[in-house]
Wavefront OBJ file of the C-alpha trace (Angstrom):
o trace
v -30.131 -6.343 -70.764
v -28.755 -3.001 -70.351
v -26.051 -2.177 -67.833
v -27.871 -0.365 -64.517
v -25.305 2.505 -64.709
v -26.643 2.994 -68.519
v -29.777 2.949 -67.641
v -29.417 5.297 -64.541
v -27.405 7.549 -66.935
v -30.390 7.039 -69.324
v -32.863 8.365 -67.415
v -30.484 10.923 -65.498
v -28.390 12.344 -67.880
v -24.643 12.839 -66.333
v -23.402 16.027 -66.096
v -20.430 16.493 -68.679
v -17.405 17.341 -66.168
v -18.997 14.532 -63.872
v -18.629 11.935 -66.992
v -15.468 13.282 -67.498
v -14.439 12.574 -63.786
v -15.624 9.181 -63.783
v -13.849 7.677 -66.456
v -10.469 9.234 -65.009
v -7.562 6.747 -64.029
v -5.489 7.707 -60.825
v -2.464 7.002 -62.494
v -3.755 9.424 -65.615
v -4.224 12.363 -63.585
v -0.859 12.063 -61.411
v 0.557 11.891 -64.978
v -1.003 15.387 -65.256
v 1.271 17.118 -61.971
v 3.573 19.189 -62.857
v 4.761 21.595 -59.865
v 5.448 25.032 -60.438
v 6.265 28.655 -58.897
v 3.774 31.098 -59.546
v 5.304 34.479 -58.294
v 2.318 36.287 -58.063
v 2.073 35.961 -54.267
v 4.875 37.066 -51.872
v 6.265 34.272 -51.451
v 5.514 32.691 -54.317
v 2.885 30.027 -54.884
v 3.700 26.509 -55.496
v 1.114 25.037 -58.467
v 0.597 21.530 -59.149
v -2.069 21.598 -62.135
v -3.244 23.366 -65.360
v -6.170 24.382 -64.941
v -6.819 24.320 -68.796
v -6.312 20.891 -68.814
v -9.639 18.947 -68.831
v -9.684 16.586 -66.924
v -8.065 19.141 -64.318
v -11.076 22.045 -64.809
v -13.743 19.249 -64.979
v -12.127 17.944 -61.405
v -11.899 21.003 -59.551
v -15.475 21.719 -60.593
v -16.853 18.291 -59.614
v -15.161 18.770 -56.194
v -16.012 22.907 -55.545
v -19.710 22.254 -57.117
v -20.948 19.105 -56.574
v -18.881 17.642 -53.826
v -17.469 14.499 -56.108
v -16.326 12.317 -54.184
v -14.056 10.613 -56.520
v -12.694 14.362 -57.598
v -11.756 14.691 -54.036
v -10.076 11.389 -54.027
v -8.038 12.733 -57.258
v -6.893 15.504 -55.991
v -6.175 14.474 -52.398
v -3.887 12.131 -53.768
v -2.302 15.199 -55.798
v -1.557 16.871 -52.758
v -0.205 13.808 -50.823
v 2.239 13.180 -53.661
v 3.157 16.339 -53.628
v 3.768 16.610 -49.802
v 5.227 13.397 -49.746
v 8.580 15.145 -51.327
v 8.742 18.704 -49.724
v 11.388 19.194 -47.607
v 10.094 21.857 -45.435
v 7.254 19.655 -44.431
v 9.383 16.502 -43.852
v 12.060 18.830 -41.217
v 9.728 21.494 -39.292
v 6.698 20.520 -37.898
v 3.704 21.331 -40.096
v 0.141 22.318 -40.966
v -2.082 22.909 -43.483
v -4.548 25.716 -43.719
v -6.779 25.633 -46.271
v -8.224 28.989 -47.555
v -11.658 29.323 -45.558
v -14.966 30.062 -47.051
v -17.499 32.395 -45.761
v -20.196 31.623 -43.956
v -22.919 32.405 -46.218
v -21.245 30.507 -49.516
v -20.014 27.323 -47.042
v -24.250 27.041 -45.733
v -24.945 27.133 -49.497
v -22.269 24.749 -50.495
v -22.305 22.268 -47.393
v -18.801 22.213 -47.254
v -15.362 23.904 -48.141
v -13.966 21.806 -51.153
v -10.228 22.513 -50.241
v -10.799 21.470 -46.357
v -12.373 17.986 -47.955
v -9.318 17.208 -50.275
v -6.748 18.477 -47.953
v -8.037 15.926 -44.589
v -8.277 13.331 -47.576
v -4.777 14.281 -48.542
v -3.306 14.211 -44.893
v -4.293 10.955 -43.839
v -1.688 9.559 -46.650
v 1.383 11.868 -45.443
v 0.083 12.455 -41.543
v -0.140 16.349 -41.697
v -2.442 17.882 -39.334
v -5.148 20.015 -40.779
v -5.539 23.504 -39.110
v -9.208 24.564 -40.664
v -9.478 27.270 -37.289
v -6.435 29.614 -38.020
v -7.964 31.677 -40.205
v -11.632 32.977 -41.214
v -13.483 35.542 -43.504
v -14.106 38.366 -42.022
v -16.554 39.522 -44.595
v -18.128 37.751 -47.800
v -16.334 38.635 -50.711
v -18.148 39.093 -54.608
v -16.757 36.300 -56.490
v -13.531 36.904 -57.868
v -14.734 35.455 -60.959
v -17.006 37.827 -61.753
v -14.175 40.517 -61.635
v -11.688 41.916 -63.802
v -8.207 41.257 -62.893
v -7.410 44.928 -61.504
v -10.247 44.184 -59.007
v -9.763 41.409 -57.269
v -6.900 42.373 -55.097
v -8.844 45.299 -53.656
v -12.244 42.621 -53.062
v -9.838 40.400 -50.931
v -7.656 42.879 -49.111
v -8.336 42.779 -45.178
v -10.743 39.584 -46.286
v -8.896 37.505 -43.557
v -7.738 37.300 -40.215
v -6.205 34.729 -37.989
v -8.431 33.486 -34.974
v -5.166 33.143 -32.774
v -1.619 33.429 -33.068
v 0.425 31.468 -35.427
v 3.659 29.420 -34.252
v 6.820 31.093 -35.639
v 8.848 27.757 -35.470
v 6.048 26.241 -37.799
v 5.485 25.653 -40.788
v 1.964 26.699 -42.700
v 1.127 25.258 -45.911
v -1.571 27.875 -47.201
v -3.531 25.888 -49.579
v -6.351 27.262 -52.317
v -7.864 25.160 -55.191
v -7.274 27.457 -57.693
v -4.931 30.629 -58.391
v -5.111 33.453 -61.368
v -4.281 36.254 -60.098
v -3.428 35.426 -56.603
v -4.871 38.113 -55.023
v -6.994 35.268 -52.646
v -4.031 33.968 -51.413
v -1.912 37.253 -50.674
v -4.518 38.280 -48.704
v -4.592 34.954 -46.595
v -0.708 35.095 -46.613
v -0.863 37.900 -44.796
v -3.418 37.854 -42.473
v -0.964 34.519 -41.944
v 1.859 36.791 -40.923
v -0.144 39.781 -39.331
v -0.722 36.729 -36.857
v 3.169 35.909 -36.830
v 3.783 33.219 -39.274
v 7.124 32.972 -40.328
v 7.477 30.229 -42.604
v 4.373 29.820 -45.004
v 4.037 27.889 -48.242
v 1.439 28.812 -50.344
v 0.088 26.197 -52.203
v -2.649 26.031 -55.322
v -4.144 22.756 -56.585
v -4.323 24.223 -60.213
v -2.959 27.429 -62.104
l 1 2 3 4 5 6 7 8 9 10 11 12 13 14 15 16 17 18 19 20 21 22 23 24 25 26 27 28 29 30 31 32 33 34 35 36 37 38 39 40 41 42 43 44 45 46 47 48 49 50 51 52 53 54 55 56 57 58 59 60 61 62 63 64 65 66 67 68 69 70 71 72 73 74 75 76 77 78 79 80 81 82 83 84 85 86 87 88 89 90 91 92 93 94 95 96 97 98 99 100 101 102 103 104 105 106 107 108 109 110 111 112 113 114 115 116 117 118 119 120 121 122 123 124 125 126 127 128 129 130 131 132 133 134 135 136 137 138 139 140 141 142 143 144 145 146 147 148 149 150 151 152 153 154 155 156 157 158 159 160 161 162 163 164 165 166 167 168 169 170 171 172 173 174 175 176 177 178 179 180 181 182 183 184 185 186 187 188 189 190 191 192 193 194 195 196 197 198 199 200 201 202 203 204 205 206
């Protein structure tokens, strides 16, 4: 008698990043972190992932697409570890802000991918998540579809900060994804415009 998963999978093929996802083991994607400074952001952006890694790209795009709940779970747990040893968040009180969407792509989506993995990530390492700070102020053309000399001048003035931030805090600025990191400069500073002071920006994947 065949399996019921086979059969569902039969009749309803499975995407190929999602049967990529499900067959991951925790302990094979921790394997895969391996921190980094990217200095394309002022400061510079801590990375945890290559994003040219499979089972990394196939991830992210479960989670930012589809809203995998095990991809959440994988990276979540990415972040926590990765939390779990900084210093700055361990000795200065500390949020995370995860880069917002705009309205119009977050009705689409149902939901803002990096908001899901970082409260998943927070209940491990008991970080408040601070999804209010900042917003869009306009919706942006996907940086995607740009070339590289572009994208910094689509996200420039793309953010501001609802209220002022608390110099004697610390803000971990967090994005799934960075290439050129023209999404999170422009986040880091709406960050400071507001008066942030001590800011860690932070990408899942590089």
């Amino acid at each position: 008698m065949m399996n019921p998963r086979r059969w569902f999978d039969f009749l309803f093929p499975p995407r190929a990043d999602e049967h990529i996802v499900r067959n991951i083991h925790l302990d094979e994607f921790l394997a895969l972190v391996t921190p980094r400074l990217v200095p394309d952001t002022r400061p510079g952006t801590v990375t945890l992932l290559l994003f040219h890694t499979p089972l990394v790209r196939s991830s992210l795009h479960e989670a930012k697409y589809h809203g995998s709940t095990y991809a959440f779970e994988l990276l979540a747990w990415t972040l926590s570890e990765y939390l779990r040893d900084c210093d700055d968040v361990r000795h200065r009180r500390s949020y995370i802000v995860p880069v917002p969407l705009g309205k119009v792509r977050r009705k689409e989506r149902g939901f803002n991918q990096i908001e899901e993995i970082a409260r998943r990530a927070t209940k491990e390492v008991g970080i408040n998540v601070d999804a209010t700070l900042l917003e869009r102020t306009r919706e942006t053309v996907s940086q995607v579809s740009l070339p590289r000399e572009r994208r910094e001048e689509n996200m420039r003035g793309a953010f501001r900060a609802t209220r002022r931030a608390n110099p004697a805090h610390t803000y971990i600025l967090i994005d799934d994804v960075i290439t050129t990191g023209a999404t999170l400069q422009a986040a880091i500073d709406a960050l400071k415009e507001a008066g942030a002071i001590h800011i860690i920006p932070l990408a899942l994947a590089h």
